[in-house]
C-alpha positions in Angstrom: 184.0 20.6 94.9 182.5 19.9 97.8 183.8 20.6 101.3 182.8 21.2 104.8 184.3 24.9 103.9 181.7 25.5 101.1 179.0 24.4 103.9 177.0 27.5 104.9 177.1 28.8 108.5 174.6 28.5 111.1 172.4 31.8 111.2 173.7 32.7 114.6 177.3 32.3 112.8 176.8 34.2 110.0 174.7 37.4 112.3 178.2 37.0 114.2 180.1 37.7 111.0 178.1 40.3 109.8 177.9 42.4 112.8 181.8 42.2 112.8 181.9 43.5 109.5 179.1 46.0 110.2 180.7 47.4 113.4 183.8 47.7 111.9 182.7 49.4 108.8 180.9 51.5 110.8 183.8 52.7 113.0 186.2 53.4 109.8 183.4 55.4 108.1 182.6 57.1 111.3 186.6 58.4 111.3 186.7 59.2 107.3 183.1 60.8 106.9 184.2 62.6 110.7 187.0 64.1 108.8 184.8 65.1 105.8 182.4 67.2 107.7 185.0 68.8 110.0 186.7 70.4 106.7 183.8 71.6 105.3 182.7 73.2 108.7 185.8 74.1 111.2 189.2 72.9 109.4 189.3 76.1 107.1 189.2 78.3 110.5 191.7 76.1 112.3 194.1 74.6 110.1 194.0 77.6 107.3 193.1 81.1 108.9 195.4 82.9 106.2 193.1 82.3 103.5 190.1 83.8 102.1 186.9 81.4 103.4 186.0 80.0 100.9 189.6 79.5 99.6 190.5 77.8 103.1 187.2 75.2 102.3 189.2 74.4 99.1 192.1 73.7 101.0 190.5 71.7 103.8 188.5 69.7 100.9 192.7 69.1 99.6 193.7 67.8 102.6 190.8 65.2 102.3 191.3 63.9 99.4 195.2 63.3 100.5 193.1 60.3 102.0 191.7 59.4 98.7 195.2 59.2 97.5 196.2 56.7 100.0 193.4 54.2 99.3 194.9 52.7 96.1 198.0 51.8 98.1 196.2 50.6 101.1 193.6 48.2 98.8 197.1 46.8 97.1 199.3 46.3 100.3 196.2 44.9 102.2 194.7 43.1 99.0 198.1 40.9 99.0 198.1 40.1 102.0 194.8 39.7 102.8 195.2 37.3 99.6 198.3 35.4 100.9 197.4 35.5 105.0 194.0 35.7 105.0 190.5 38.3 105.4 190.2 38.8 109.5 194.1 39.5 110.3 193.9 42.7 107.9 190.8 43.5 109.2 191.9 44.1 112.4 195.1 45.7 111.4 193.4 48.3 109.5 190.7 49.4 112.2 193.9 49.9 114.7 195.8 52.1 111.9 192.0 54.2 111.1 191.1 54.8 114.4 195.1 55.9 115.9 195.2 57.9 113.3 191.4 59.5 114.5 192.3 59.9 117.6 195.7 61.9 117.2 194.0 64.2 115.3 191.6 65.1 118.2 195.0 66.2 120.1 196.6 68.2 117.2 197.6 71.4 117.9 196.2 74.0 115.4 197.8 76.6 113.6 197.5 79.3 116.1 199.4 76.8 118.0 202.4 75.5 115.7 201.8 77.4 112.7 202.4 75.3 109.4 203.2 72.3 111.5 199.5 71.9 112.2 198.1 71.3 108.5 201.2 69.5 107.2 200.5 67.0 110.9 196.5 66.9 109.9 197.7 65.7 106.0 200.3 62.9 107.5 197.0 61.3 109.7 194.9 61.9 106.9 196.9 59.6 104.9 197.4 57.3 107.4 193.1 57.4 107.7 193.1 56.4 103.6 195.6 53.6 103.7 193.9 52.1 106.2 190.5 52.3 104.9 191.9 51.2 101.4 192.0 47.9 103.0 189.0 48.1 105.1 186.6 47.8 102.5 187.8 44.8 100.5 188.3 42.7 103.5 184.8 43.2 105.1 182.4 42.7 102.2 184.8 39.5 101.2 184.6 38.2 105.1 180.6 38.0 104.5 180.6 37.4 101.0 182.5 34.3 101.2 180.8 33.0 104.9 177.3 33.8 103.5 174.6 32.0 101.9 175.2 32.1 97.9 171.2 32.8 97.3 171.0 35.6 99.0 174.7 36.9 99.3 173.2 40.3 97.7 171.1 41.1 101.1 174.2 39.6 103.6 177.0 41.3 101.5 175.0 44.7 101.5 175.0 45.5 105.4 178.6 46.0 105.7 178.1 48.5 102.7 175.2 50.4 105.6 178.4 51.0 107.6 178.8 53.8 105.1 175.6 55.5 106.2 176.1 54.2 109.8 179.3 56.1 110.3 178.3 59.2 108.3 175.1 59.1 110.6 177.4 58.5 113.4 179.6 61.3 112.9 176.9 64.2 111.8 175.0 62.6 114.8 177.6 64.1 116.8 178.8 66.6 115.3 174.8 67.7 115.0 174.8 67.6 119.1 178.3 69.4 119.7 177.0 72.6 117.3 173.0 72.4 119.2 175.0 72.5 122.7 178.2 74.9 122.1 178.4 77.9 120.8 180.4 78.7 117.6 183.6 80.0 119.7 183.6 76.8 122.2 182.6 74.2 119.0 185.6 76.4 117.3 187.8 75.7 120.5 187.3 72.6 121.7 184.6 70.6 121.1 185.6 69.7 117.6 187.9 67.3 119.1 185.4 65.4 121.3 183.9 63.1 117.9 187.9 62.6 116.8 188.8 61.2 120.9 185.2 59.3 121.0 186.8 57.1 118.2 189.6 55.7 120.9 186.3 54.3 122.5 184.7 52.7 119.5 187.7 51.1 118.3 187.9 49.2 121.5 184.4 48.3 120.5 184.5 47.0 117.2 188.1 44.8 118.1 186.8 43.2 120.5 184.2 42.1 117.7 186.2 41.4 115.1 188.3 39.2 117.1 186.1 36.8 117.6 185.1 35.9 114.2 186.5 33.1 112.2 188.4 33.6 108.9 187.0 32.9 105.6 186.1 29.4 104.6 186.2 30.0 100.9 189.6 31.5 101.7 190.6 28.6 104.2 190.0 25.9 101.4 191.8 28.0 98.7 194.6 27.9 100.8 194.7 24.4 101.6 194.5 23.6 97.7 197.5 26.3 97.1 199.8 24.6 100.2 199.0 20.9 98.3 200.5 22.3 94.8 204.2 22.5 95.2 205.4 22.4 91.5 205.1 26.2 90.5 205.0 28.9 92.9 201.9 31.4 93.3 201.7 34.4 91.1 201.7 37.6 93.3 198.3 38.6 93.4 198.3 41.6 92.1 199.8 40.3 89.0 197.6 37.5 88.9 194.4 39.8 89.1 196.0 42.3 85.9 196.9 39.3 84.1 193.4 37.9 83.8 190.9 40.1 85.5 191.9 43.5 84.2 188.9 44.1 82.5 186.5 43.3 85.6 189.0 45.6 87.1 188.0 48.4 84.8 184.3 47.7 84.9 184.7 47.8 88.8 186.2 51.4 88.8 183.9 52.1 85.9 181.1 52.0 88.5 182.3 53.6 91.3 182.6 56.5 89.3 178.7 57.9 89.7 178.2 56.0 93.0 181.4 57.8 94.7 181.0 61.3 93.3 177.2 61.6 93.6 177.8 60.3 97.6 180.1 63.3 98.1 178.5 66.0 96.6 175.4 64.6 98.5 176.9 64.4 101.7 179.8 66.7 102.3 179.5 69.3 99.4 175.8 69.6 100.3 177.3 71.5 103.6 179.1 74.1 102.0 176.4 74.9 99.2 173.6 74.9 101.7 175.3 77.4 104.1 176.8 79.4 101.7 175.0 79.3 98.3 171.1 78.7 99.6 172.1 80.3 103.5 170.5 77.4 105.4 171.9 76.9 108.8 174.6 74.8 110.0 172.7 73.0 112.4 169.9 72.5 109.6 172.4 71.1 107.0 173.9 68.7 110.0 170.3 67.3 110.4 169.5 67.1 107.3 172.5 65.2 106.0 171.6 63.2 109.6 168.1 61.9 108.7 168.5 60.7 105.2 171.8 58.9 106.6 169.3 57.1 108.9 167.1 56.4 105.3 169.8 55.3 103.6 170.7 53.2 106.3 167.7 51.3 106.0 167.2 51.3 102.4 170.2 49.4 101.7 169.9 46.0 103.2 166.3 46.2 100.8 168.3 47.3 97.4 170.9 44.1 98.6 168.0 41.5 98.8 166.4 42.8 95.2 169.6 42.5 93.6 169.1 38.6 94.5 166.2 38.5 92.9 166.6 40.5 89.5 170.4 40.4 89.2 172.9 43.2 90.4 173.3 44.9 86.8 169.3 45.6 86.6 169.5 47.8 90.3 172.6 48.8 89.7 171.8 50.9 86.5 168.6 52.0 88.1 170.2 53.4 91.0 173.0 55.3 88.5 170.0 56.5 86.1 168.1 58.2 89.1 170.6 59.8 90.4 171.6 61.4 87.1 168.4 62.2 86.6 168.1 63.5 90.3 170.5 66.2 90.2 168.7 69.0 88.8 165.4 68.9 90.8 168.1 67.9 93.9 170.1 71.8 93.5 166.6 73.2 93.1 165.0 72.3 95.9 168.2 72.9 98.3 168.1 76.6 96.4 164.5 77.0 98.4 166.2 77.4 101.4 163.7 75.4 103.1 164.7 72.8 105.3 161.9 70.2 104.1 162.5 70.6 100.6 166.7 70.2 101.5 165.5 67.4 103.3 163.7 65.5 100.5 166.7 66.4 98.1 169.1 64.7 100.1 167.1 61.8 101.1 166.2 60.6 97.8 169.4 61.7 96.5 170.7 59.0 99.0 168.0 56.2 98.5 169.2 56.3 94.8 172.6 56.0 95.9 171.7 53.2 97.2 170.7 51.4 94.5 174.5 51.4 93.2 176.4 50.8 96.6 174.3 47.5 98.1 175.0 45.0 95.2 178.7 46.7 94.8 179.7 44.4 97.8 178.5 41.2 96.3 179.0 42.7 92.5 182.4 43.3 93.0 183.3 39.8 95.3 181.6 37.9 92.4 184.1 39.0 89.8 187.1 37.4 90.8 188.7 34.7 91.7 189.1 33.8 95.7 193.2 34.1 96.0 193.2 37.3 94.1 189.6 38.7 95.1 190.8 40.8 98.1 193.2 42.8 95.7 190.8 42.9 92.9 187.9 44.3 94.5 189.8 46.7 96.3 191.8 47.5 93.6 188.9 48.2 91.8 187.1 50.1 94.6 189.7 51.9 95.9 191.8 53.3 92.5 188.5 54.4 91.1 188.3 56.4 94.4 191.2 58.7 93.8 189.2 59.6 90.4 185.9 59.8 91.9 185.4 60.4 95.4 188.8 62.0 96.3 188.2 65.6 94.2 184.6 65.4 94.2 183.8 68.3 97.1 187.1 70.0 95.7 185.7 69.9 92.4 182.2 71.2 93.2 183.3 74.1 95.4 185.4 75.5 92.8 182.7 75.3 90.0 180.8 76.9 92.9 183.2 79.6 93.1 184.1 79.9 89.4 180.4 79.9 88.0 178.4 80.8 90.9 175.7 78.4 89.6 174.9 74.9 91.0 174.4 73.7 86.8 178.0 72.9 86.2 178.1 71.0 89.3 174.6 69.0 88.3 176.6 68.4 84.8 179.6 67.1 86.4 177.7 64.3 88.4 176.0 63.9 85.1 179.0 62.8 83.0 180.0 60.4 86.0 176.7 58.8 85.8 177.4 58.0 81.8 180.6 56.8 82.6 179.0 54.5 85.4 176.0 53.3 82.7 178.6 52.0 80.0 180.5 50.0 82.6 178.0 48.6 84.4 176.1 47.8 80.6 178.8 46.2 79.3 179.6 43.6 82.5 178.4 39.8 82.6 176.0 39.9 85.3 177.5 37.9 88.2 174.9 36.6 91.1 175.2 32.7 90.1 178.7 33.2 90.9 180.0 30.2 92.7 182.5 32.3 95.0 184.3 28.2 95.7 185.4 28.1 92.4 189.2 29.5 92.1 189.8 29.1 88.5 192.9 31.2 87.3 192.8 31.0 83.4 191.2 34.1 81.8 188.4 31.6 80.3 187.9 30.0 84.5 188.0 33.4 86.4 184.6 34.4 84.1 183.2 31.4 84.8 180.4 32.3 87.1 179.1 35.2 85.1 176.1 34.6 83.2 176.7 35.5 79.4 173.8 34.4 78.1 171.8 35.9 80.9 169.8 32.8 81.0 171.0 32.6 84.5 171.9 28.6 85.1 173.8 27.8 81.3 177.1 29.1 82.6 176.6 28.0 86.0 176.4 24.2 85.0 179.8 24.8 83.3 181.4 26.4 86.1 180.0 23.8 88.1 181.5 21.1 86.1 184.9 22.5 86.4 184.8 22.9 89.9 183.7 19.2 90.5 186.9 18.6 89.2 186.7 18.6 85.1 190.0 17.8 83.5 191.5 21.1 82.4 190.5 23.0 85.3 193.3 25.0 86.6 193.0 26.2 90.4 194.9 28.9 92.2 
């Protein structure tokens, strides 16, 4: 089918559209990690001074997974709309919701302050922080997916998946300088809210960005085709996706499982182990978790552009298979106390990590069809969440507490890993994915996976029907 949409961008065009996605990312992962860390480090004190320490770090960790439980609802009420109206509208709708919501909790009164009001208030933002970011990450990776060049969609479609590392680097970063500069009472105080107000600034930023993008051509010429069809009306598209993609649905959450629990256990459970269970510093587990953000920044885009080469199955099990593996020697060497060893656990922990979050972008875009592939790949990514990412601190602190051993919490990322193996074993492996093709029968929305593995037998088909083969049915 072809099309002056399917044509791919100019370079400086498609830079444009990944730094909009990249920037953006950046700035809602800057807000949710920003969260993260406060909990484990000064939301206990503030928000819960009634409770035994380590009990008020449990109930801090609650309050961020609230945002978790928002995510599911934000990937279904963006991923139909960003279905029906389009990638870049949504976008920008859910960086304004992310970073208001960011910003008010800089001015929240504590519970010194308001009493109960103040946690209950922190909880309400918090949600408002998952809903939004629910819809973030389906509409970014989608925007560059479906602009970029199909032979190397893998590399393009991985460095809005660095935002991840950008923002977490972004937001120890500064949390890293408050806690070198101010002492515990003033950090305690006030300074807490200076990263939460910064965000006011940075949203400004990344707007202005992501304004001045174009929307998706893929999703331009699928909408065109749907406006010509008048005889039956469009399926909603969440239907649409459970009616014929609920088993890509499956394998998607399948996989976040040991990519989303081993992240948080690496990145915000690591700073209540390591200051509690191995007493290293808080400025040393800041800079830590700060320099192997920088590392897994970098290793990323690489992981993305090997994924085009071998297939996103191949470094997608080898990224969830090391980081099983990983977990032992990783509670080991933070048990040293020394800051180099914690450094190496956390930095490979996070360069095996990798492995699993680059190709997710272009993994997850390749599985479904164009007018339901914003609310399948967030549906995917973001219920899995709730699962996965949302109790995973929670859950480690309290085997923490309950078994004062870091084992039950190596075992735990363990049996995510498995989970994360069989999916990811048992999908079609997806890079020869023409992402033009809209097909909407069970037997079309497949048709870009390879399932012979041959890597071009299913492709001819696929590109048969989307020349315009009788049968074909488009949505």
């Amino acid at each position: 089918m072809a099309s002056a949409a399917s044509a791919p961008p100019t370079p400086g065009k498609l830079k444009r559209i990944v730094a909009a996605s990249l920037i953006g990312t950046t700035i809602e992962w800057y807000d949710f990690f920003l969260y993260g860390s406060a909990a484990a480090l000064v939301f206990n004190k503030l928000f819960f001074p009634d409770s035994d320490p380590l009990v008020g770090t449990l109930l801090s960790f609650l309050t961020y997974a609230v945002g978790f439980a928002a995510r599911p609802l934000g990937a279904l009420v963006f991923g139909h709309y960003g279905d029906r109206l389009g990638r870049k509208k949504l976008l920008v709708l859910s960086l304004l919701m992310m970073g208001g919501a960011t910003f008010a909790i800089g001015l929240l009164p504590t519970h010194a302050t308001i009493g109960t009001a103040a946690p209950v208030l922190l909880t309400v933002l918090r949600l408002v922080q998952g809903f939004a970011l629910g819809g973030e990450w389906g509409g970014a990776v989608l925007l560059v997916s479906e602009h970029g060049d199909a032979r190397r969609r893998g590399f393009w479609a991985s460095w809005p998946q660095t935002g991840a590392p950008a923002g977490q680097l972004l937001a120890t970063g500064v949390l890293s300088l408050l806690t070198a500069v101010l002492s515990d009472s003033a950090f305690n105080s006030w300074g807490w809210r200076i990263p939460f107000l910064l965000s006011g600034v940075l949203v400004m930023v990344g707007l202005w960005i992501r304004l001045s993008v174009d929307e998706s051509p893929v999703f331009k010429q699928a909408l065109a085709q749907a406006e010509t069809r008048t005889a039956k009306a469009e399926p909603l598209p969440i239907v649409a996706v459970l009616r014929h993609h609920w088993r890509d649905v499956l394998i998607a959450m399948g996989a976040r499982m040991a990519e989303n629990i081993s992240y948080y256990v690496i990145t915000a459970f690591i700073l209540v182990y390591a200051t509690t269970a191995a007493d290293v510093s808080k400025q040393s587990a800041l800079n830590t978790v700060l320099i192997a953000s920088a590392v897994h920044f970098a290793v990323i885009p690489a992981w993305g552009a090997l994924s085009d080469r071998i297939g996103r199955r191949p470094v997608y099990l080898l990224g969830a298979a090391g980081v099983g593996l990983w977990m032992f020697p990783f509670f080991m060497l933070i048990d040293t106390g020394d800051f180099g060893s914690l450094l190496l656990a956390v930095t490979v922990g996070l360069v095996l990590h990798g492995a699993m979050y680059a190709p997710q972008a272009a993994f997850f875009s390749e599985m479904f069809a164009t007018r339901m592939r914003y609310s399948g790949a967030s549906i995917g990514a973001q219920f899995a969440s709730v699962a996965a990412g949302a109790p995973a601190p929670l859950i480690a602190t309290a085997l923490l507490d309950k078994y004062d051993s870091s084992a039950p919490i190596s075992l735990y990322v363990i049996a995510a890993v498995v989970l994360t193996l069989i999916a990811v074993g048992v999908a079609k492996e997806t890079r020869h994915r023409d992402l033009n093709e809209v097909m909407s029968s069970p037997t079309d929305a497949g048709a870009g996976a390879d399932r012979d593995g041959d890597g071009d037998g299913d492709m001819k088909e696929a590109e048969g029907r989307a020349s315009g083969a009788p049968g074909a049915r488009t949505l």
